[in-house]
N, C-alpha and C positions, 0 to 999 in steps of 0.2 A: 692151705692158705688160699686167702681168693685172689691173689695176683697174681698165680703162677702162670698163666698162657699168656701174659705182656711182660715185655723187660720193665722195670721198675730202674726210673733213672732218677737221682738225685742231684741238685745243684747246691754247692758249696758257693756264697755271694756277699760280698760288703756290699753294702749301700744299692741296695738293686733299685731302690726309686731313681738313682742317678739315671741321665739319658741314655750312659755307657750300659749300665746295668741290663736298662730296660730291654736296652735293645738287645741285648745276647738273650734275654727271657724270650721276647718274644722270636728268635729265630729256633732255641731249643724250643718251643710251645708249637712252634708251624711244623718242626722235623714230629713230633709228638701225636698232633693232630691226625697229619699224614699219616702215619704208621704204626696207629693206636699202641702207641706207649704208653704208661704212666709216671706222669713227672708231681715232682713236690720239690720246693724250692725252699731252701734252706738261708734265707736271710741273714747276715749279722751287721751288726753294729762298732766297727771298730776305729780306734783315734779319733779321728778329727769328726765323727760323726756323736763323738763322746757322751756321754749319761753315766749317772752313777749306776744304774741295774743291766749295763749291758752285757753282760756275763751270762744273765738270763739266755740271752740269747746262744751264745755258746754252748748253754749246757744241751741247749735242744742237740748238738749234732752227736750226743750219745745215743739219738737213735739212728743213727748210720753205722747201720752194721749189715753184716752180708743175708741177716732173716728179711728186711726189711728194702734192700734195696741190689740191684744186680749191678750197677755202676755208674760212678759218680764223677759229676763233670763238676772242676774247680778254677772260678771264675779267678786266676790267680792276679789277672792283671787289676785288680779292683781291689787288690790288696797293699799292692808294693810301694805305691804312694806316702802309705802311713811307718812302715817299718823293713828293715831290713831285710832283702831279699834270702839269704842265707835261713835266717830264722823262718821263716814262710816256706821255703823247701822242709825243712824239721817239721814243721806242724805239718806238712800236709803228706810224709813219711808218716806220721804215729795218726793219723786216721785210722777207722778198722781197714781191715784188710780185703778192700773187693778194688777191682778195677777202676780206674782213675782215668779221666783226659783233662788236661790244663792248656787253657787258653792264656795265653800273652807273656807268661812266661815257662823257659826253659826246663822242665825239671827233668833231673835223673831218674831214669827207670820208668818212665810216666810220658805217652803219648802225648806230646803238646804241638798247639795249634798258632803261629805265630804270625806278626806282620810283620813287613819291611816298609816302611815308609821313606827310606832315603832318596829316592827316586822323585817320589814326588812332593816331600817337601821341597826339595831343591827344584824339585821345576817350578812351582809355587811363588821363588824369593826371588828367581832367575827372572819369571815374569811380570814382576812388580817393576824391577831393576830394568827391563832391557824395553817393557812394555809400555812405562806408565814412567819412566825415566826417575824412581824413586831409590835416592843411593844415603836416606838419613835416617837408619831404622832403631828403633825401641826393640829390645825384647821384654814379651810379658812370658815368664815361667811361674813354674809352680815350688819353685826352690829345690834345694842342694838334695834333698831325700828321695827325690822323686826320681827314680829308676828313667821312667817314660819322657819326664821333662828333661832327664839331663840328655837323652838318646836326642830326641828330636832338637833340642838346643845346641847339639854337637851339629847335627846336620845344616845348621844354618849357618854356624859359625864357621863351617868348612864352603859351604856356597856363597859365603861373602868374601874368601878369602882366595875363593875360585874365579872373583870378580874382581879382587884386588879391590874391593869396596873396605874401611877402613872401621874396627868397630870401638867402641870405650866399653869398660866393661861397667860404667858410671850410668849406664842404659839399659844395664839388664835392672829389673823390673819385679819383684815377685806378687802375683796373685793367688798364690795357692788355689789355681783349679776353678776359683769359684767369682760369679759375678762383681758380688761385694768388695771382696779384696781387690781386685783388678780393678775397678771406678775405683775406691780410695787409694789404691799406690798411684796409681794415672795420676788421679787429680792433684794429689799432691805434689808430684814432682811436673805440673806443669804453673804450680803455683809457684815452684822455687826457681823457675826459670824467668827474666825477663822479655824472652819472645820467642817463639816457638824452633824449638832444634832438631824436632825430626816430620819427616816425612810419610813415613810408613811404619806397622807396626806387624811383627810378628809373635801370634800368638799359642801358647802351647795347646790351647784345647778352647773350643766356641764357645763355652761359658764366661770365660777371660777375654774374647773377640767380644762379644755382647754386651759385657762392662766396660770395656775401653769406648766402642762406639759409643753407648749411652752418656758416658765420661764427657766425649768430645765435643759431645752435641750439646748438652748442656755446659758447656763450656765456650762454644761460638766457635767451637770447631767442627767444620763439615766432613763428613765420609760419603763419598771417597774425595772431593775435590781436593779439601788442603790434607786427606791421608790416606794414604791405601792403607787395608786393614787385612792380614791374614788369618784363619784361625786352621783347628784339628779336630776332628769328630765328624763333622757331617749332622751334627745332632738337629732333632727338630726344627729347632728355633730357628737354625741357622741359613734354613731352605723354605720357613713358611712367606707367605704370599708372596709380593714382586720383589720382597726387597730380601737380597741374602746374600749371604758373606762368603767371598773365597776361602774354601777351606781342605782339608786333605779327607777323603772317604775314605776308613780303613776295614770299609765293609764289616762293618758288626754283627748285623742280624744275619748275616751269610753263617759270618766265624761261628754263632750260636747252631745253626742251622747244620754248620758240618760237623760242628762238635756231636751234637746227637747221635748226627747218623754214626762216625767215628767210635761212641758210646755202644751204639747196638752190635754195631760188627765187632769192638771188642769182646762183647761178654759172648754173643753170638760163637765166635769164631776162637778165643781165646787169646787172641793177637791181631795187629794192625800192620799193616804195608810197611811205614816210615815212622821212625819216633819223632823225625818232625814233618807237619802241615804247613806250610808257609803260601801266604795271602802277598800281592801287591799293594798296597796303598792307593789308591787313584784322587789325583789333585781334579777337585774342582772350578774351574773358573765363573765366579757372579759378582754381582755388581759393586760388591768392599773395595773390591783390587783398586777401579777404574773401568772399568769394560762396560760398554754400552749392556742398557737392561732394556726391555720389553713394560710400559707402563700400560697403564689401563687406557680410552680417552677420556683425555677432559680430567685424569687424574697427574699431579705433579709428583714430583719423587717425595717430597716433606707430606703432600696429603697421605702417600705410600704406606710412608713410616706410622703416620697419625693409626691410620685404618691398621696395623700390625701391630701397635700398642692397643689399641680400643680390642680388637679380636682375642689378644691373652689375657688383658685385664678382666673381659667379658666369659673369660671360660672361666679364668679365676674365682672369681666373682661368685661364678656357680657352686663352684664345689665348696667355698667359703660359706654360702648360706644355706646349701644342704646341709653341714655340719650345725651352722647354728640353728636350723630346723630341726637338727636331730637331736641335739643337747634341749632345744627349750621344749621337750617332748618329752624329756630325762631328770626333768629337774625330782625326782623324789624316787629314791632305792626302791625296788620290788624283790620279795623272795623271787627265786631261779626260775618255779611253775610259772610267774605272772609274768616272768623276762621273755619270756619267747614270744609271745605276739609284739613285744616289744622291737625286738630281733628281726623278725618277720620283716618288718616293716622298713626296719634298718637296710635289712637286706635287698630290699626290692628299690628302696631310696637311690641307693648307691651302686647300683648294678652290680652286685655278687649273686652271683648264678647259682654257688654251693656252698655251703659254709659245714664245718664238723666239729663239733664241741668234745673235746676226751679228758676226763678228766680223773684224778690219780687217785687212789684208795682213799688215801689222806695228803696232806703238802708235804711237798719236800724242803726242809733248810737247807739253800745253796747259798754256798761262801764264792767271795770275789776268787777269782782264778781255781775253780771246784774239778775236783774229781767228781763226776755226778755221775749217778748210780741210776738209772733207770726202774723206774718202780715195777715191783711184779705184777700188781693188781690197779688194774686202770677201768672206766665205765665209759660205753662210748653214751653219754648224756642226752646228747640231740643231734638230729641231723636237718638239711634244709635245703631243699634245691626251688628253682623257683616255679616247679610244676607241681612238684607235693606239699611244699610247704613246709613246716615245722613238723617234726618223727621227735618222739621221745620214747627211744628203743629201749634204754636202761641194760643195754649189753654189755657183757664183763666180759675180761681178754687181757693178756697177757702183752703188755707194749714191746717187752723185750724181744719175746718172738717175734709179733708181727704187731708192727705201730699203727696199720693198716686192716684192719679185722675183715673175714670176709663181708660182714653186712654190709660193708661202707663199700666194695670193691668197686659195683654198678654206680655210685654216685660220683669214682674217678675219671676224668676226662684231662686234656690236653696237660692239665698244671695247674695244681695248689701251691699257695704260700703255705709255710706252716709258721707259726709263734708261739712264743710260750703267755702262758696267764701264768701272770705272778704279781703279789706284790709284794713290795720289799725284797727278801731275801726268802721269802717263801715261794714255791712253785706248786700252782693248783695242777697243771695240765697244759693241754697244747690246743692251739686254733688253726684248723685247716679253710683257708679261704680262699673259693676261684673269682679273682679279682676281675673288674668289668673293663670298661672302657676310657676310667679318666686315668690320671698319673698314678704312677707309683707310691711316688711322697704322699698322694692324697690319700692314697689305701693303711698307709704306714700308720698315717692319722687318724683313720677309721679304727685300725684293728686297735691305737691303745683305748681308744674310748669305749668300744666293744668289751675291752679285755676289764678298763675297770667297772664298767655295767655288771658286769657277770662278776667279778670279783664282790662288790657290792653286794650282791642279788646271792650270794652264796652267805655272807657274814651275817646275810640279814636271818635266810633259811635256817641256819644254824642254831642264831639268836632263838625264831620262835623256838627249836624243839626244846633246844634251852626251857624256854618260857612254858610248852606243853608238859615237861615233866615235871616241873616245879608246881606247877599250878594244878596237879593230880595229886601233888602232895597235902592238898591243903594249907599251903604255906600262907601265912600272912602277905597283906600286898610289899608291908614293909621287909617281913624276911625275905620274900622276893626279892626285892629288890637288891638287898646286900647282898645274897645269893649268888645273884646275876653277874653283879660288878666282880665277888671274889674270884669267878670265874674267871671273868674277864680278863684278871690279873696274877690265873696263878696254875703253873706249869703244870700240864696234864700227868706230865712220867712220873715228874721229880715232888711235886707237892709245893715245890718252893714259887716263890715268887718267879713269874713270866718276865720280858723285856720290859711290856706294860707298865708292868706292877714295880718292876726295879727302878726305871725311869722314873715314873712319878715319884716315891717315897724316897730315894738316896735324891733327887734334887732338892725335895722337901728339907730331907735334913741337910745337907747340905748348906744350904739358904740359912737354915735354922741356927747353925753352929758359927758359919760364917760371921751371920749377924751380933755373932759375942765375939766376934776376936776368937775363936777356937779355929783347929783344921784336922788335919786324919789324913787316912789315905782311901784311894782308888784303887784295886786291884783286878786284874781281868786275870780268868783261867782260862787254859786250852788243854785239853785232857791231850796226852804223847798217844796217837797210835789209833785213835778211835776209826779209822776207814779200814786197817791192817785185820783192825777184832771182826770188824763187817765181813769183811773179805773170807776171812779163814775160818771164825766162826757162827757168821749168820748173824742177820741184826736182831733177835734178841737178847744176843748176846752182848751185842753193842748197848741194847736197853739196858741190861742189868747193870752195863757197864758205868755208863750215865745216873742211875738211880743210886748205885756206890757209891760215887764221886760228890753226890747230891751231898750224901749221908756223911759223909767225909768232913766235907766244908761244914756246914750246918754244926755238926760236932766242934768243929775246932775252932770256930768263932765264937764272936761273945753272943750271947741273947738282944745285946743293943747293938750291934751288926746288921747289916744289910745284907743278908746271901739271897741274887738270881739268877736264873738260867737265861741267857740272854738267844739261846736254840743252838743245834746240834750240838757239839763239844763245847760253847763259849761258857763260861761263865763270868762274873762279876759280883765284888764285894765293894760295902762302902763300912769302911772300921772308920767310927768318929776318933781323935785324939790320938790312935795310934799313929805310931813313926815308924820312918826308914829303921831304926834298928829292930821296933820290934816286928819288922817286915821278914829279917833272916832268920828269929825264931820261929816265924811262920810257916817261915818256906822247910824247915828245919819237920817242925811238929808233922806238915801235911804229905812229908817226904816218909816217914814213918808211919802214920797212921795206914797210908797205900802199904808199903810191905806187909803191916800186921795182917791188912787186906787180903795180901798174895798170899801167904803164909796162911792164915787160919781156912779161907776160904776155899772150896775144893772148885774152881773156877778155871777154866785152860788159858783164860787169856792175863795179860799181867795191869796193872793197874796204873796209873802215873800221869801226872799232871804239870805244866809247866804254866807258872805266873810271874806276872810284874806288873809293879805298882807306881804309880806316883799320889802327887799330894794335894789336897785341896786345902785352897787359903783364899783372904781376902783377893790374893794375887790373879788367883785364878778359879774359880767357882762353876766355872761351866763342864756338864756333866760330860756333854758328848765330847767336849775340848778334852779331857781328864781320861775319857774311854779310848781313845784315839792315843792318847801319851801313853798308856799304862800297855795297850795293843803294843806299839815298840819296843816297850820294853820286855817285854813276853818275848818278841821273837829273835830279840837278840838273845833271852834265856834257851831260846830253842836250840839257836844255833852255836853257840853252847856246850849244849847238853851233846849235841851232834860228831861236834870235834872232839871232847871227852870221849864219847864214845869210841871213835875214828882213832884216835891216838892207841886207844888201849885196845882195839884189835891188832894195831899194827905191831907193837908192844909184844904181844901175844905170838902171832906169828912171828916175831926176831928171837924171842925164845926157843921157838921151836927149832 
C-alpha cells in the first residue's frame, strides 16, 4: 500500500465548517504538516445541520477501517449538542476497530482530550459584576440538550450565587448556538418588556454573543455602554479588528493539535500516558464587557463597528460571486471527458490545491440509516493538483482495502476532506478535496455543486453510449428514441419498471381512476433478509435474489397492475380497485409462491418479503404521500414478523 511509511489519521466531524470545527481541523492539519502525516477528514451532517440525504454522508465512514487508516480522532464535542451523550459513546464503540482519541467528551476505553472552563467563566461574570458594576443579566443558551450549554450555564448560575446576585429563570434565553436564533429570542423578549431589565448578558458560545449585540444595536441599544456582553469560543469573529467581545478561549486549534500528536503516539506506541488530557479555559478580556479598547485615530468606536461589517460582508461577497461566476460558467451539462477542464478551473477559482475523483464500479442504493457495504471495485477517475493539472489515470483498486490507492499516495499532504457523490439515494463514489483559504461552509457549498456537475456529467456519458449503441443498430430516429426513454424507465436486473417508470405511470393512473370516483391500493415491498444473503452468500446471490422476487410479484399481479423496483430490496405496486381484503389474499398468495421458490429451487438462501399497503381515493391521490403511508405499514409488518419469530424461539427453547 502506498501509505505505509506515514500514520494515516482520520477525523470523525459534524459540521466542520462551524468555527468550533474549523478550528480542531486546522490545529490536526498544523500537527500533520509538521510531521508529515496523512490526514482525510471525514465530515458529517447531523440534526440541526439536517437534509434529507445526509446519510450519504455516514455511509462514507465504512471506509474507516484499520486497511485504510491507523487511528482516528473523534471530534465528539460537535456532536453532543444534537443528541444524547450515551448514544454517541455506542456509536463511536461500534466504529471499526483501530485506535481512537476523543476530544470534549469523556469516553470509556478511549484517550480523551478535555476542557475545564469553570475557572474562567466565572472569572468572566465575576468581572462584569465587580468591574463594570453589572448585577441584571440575561442568559443566552443553547437549550436543555446541550451537554456544553447546560455545563457552562451551571457555572454561571453558581457565580451569581457566589455573588449573592439574584437570577429569574424568566431570563434564561435560548439561541440554539447560532446568530439567528439569538437576535430573534433577544429581540423578542426585549419587545415584550416596557423598558429595559438587564444589564449584561451571558452568552453560551460567540455566535449567540454576535446576535445579541447585532440585536441591541439595532434596537438602540449600545454595547457595552447600556450592556456588557459575554460570550465562549474565542472564534474568529469575535477577535477580528478593534472591536471584540469578551469571551472564554478554550484553546481549540491547540486541543486539535495535541489530538494529533496524542493520535501518533497512540498507534506509534500502542498506548498513551493518561486517558484523560485536560486544557484550562482562559477568559478573555475586550471591549463587550466595558474595558477600555485601543481605536484607530480619527476612528470612532460606531465607524469601528461600520469598518467590521464592511470587511465580512466584503469577504462575503467574494466567495458569493465566485460561486455565481462559477454556476453561470455551468449553465449546460457536459459528459465527465469535457468536465475536467471545467474542474480545472473550478479548482484554481476557489483555491483547492488537490482534488481526487473515485469512483465505484457501478452506484450504490443506500437506504436512510444503511448498513453500507463498500464496493469492491472502484476507478480512481481523475486527479488534480494545481501544478499538474487534470490526470486521468483510469486506475482500478479495491476501496475496501485501501480507499487510498498508491497512485494518489504522493498527491496526499497535511488534510483532505472526503464526500460522497451521490444523488438521491444512489452513491457514485467519493470526493477527496484539499480545501484553500476561505471558510469551511463555503467549501461545503463548492463540493455540492462540484458533486452535482460530475453527477450531471456522468448521466449525460452514459446517455451517449446509450445513444452510440443504438445508433450502430441502425435504429430509426424514432425507435431511438423510445429505446432511450424505455431505458430510462426500466430496471436493469429485474426488467420491470424503475423508480422513474413507477412514478410516472402509477401517478398517471392514479390521476386516471381518481378522476372517475375509482381507488385501489398502494403497496410497498421490502424483501426480509436481502443484506444477510449478501453477507453469507455473495451479492449475486443477492441478485438472483431480487430477480426472483421480481418474478414473483410480476406473477401474482394482475397485467393492469403496476409492478416496480423502486432500487435495492424496495419495491412498489399500484393495484387499481383492489381493497384492503383483497390485500390478505395477497399477502397470503406472495407468502407461498416464496416457499414454492425455497422448495423447488436448489438456492442456499431462503426467499421472503414483507408488505403493506394503503389506499388511494379522491381523499388522498398523492403518490409519494401514499409511498410513505404504505412504507409504515411495511415495517410495522416487519416487526411483526420479528416478534412471531422471537416468540416461537423462546417457545422452542421452554420445550426443551
Amino acid at each position: 500500500m502506498g501509505l505505509e511509511k506515514k500514520v494515516r489519521i482520520g477525523v470523525f466531524i459534524n459540521a466542520a465548517y462551524s468555527d468550533y470545527g474549523a478550528a480542531i481541523i486546522e490545529g490536526v492539519s498544523r500537527y500533520c504538516r509538521e510531521n508529515d502525516c496523512t490526514l482525510i477528514v471525514f465530515p458529517v451532517l447531523r440534526e440541526a445541520q439536517g437534509g434529507r440525504f445526509n446519510f450519504q454522508y455516514d455511509a462514507m465512514l465504512k471506509l474507516i477501517n484499520p486497511n485504510n487508516f491507523d487511528v482516528l480522532i473523534v471530534c465528539s464535542a460537535t456532536f453532543v449538542n444534537f443528541y444524547n451523550a450515551q448514544a454517541l459513546i455506542k456509536e463511536i464503540h461500534e466504529l471499526p476497530p483501530i485506535p481512537k482519541i476523543s476530544i470534549g467528551l469523556d469516553i470509556p476505553d478511549i484517550p480523551s482530550l478535555l476542557v475545564d472552563s469553570t475557572k474562567a467563566v466565572s472569572t468572566l461574570v465575576e468581572h462584569i459584576i465587580n468591574k463594570h458594576n453589572r448585577h441584571n443579566f440575561l442568559l443566552m443558551n443553547a437549550g436543555s440538550l446541550s451537554m456544553e450549554s447546560n455545563e457552562r450555564s451551571q457555572v454561571f448560575f453558581d457565580t451569581l450565587k457566589k455573588n449573592k446576585i439574584r437570577f429569574s429563570k424568566d431570563k434564561i434565553l435560548c439561541g440554539h448556538f447560532n446568530f439567528k436564533d439569538a437576535y430573534n429570542t433577544l429581540e423578542k423578549y426585549i419587545k415584550s418588556k416596557k423598558k429595559l431589565n438587564f444589564d449584561a448578558i451571558f452568552c453560551c458560545n460567540d455566535d449567540m454573543a454576535l446576535g445579541c449585540i447585532g440585536c441591541l444595536e439595532d434596537n438602540g441599544i449600545h454595547v457595552p455602554e447600556d450592556v456588557s456582553i459575554i460570550g465562549y469560543d474565542n472564534v474568529f469573529a469575535s477577535r477580528a479588528q478593534d472591536f471584540g467581545i469578551s469571551t472564554v478561549d478554550q484553546l481549540i486549534e491547540e486541543q486539535g493539535y495535541k489530538a494529533a500528536k496524542l493520535a501518533e503516539e497512540y498507534f506509534l506506541k500502542k498506548t498513551v500516558k493518561n486517558h484523560i488530557t485536560s486544557f484550562s479555559a482562559v477568559p478573555i478580556i475586550r471591549h463587550s464587557c466595558g474595558c477600555k479598547k485601543t481605536v484607530h485615530k480619527g476612528a470612532s468606536f460606531a465607524d469601528t463597528k461600520k469598518l467590521l461589517k464592511h470587511n465580512i460582508h466584503f469577504s462575503s461577497s467574494i466567495q458569493v460571486y465566485m460561486i455565481h461566476y462559477f454556476l453561470s460558467e455551468s449553465q449546460t451539462p457536459v459528459p465527465l471527458e469535457k468536465l475536467y477542464s471545467r474542474l480545472a478551473y473550478c479548482f484554481e477559482l476557489f483555491d483547492i490545491s488537490s482534488a481526487m475523483l473515485f469512483l465505484y464500479d457501478k452506484p450504490v442504493y443506500v437506504k436512510k440509516n444503511p448498513t453500507f457495504v463498500v464496493p469492491e471495485k472502484a476507478v480512481v477517475k481523475m486527479t488534480y493538483t494545481s501544478k499538474d493539472g487534470i490526470v486521468v489515470p483510469e486506475y482500478k483498486f479495491n476501496p475496501s482495502d485501501d480507499m487510498l490507492p498508491e497512485i494518489c499516495s504522493k498527491l496526499l499532504s497535511d488534510g483532505h476532506f472526503i464526500f460522497p457523490v451521490y444523488a438521491e439515494n444512489n452513491q457514485y463514489g467519493y470526493l477527496l478535496i484539499k480545501i484553500g483559504k476561505y471558510e469551511k461552509i463555503f467549501y461545503q457549498t463548492v463540493f455540492e455543486l462540484v458533486a452535482k456537475e460530475i453527477i450531471a456529467a456522468l448521466k449525460i456519458s452514459q446517455a451517449e453510449k446509450e445513444r452510440a449503441k443504438l445508433k450502430t443498430k441502425n435504429i430509426t430516429l424514432e425507435e431511438y428514441s423510445e429505446k432511450l426513454q424505455a431505458l430510462s424507465r426500466t430496471d436493469e436486473m429485474t426488467q420491470i419498471l424503475n423508480r422513474r417508470g413507477f412514478i410516472e405511470d402509477a401517478q398517471a393512473m392514479i390521476n386516471r381512476f381518481v378522476s372517475v370516483g375509482k381507488s385501489g391500493l398502494v403497496i410497498f415491498g421490502d424483501m426480509d433478509g436481502l443484506k444477510s444473503i449478501n453477507d453469507t452468500f455473495g451479492h449475486e446471490a443477492g441478485d438472483r435474489a431480487i430477480k426472483a422476487e421480481a418474478d414473483i410479484l410480476s406473477e401474482i399481479f394482475r397485467t393492469t397492475d403496476i409492478v416496480g423496483r423502486l432500487g435495492g430490496d424496495e419495491f412498489a405496486i399500484l393495484a387499481p380497485e383492489m381493497t384492503k381484503k383483497d390485500f390478505a389474499f395477497i399477502k397470503k398468495r406472495l407468502a407461498t409462491k416464496c416457499q414454492e421458490y425455497n422448495d423447488s429451487e436448489v438456492e442456499p438462501f431462503v426467499l421472503s418479503m414483507s408488505i403493506g399497503c394503503t389506499e388511494f381515493s379522491s381523499r388522498q391521490s398523492n403518490l409519494d404521500v401514499l409511498l410513505n403511508e404504505a412504507d409504515q405499514k411495511l415495517y410495522a409488518e416487519k416487526r411483526l414478523k420479528k416478534e412471531k419469530k422471537e416468540a416461537a424461539l423462546k417457545l422452542k427453547k421452554a420445550k426443551k
